[in-house]
C-alpha positions in Angstrom: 8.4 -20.4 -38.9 5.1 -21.0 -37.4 2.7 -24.1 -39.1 0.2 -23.3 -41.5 -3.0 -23.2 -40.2 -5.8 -23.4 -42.3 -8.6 -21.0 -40.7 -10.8 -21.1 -43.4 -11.5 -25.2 -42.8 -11.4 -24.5 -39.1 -14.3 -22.0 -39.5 -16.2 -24.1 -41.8 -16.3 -26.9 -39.1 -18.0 -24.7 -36.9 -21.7 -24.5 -37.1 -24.1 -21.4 -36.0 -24.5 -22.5 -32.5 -21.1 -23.1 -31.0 -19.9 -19.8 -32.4 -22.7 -18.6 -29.7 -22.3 -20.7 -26.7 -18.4 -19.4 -26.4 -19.2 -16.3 -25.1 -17.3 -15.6 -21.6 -20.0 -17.0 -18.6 -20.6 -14.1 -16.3 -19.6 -16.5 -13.5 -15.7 -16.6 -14.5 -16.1 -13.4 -14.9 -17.1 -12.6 -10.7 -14.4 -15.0 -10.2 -11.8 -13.5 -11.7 -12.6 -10.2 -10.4 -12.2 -11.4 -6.8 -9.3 -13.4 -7.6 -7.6 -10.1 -8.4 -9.5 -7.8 -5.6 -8.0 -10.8 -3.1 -4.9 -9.9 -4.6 -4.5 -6.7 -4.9 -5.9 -7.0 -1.3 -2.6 -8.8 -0.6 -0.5 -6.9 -2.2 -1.8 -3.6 -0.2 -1.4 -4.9 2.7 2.1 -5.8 2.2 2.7 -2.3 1.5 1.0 -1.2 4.3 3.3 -3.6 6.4 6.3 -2.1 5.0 5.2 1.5 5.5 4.3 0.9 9.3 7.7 -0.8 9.7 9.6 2.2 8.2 7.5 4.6 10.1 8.1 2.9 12.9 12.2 3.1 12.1 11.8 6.8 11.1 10.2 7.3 14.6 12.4 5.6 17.1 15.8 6.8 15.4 13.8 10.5 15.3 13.4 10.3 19.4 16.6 8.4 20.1 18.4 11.6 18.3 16.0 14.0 20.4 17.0 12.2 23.5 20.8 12.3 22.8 20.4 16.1 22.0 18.9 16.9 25.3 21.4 14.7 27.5 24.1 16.7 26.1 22.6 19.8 25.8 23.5 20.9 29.1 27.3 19.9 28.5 28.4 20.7 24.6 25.8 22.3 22.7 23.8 24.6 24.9 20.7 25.5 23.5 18.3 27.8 24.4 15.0 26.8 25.9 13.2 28.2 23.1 14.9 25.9 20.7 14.5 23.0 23.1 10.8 23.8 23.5 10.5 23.9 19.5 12.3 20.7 19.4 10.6 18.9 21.7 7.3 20.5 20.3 8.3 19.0 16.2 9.5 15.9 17.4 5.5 15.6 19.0 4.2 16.5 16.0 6.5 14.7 13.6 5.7 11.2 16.0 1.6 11.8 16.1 1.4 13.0 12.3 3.5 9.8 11.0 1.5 7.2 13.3 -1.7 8.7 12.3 -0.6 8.7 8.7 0.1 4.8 8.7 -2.9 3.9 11.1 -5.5 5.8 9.1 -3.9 3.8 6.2 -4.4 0.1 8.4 -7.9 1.6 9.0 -9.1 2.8 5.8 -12.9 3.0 5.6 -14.1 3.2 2.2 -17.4 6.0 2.4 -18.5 4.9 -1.1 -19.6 1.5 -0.3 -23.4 1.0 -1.0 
């Protein structure tokens, strides 16, 4: 059970004036805001962190798999050249496109700043 408040002798206590000097100061307002832009700052770049490390993961496993595939191409599997150009040619793009992807997200320039 909560305690019984009496609001009605709580308001009466009040006068005219301090019911208008408790609005919220525009100050702690620009505080707060960058209190939570610094965090969200944070918070972004921790993200940002994690995405460059799994990139990076995706990446290096990606080319150690190429590499195996073309040592032992020429004993077991035997592809063609056309297949080895075409893998050689994805892997390039798949290793460019997934850096540019993080490092344009580490770079981010924001156009609509005044």
């Amino acid at each position: 059970m909560s305690p019984n408040v009496d609001l009605d002798a709580i308001l009466s206590n009040l006068d005219e004036n301090s019911l208008e000097d408790q609005d919220i100061d525009s100050d702690e307002l620009d505080l707060q805001e960058r209190r939570y832009k610094n965090e969200r700052y944070r918070e972004d770049t921790k993200s940002r962190k994690k995405l460059a490390y799994w990139a990076a993961s995706v990446v290096t496993v990606y080319l150690i798999l190429v590499f195996i595939i073309l040592f032992i191409n020429h004993k077991c599997i035997l592809l063609s050249d056309s297949v080895l150009m075409m893998l050689l040619g994805t892997t390039t793009v798949n290793v460019l496109g997934l850096m540019y992807i993080v490092l344009k997200g580490y770079f981010k320039i924001d156009l609509r700043r005044n």
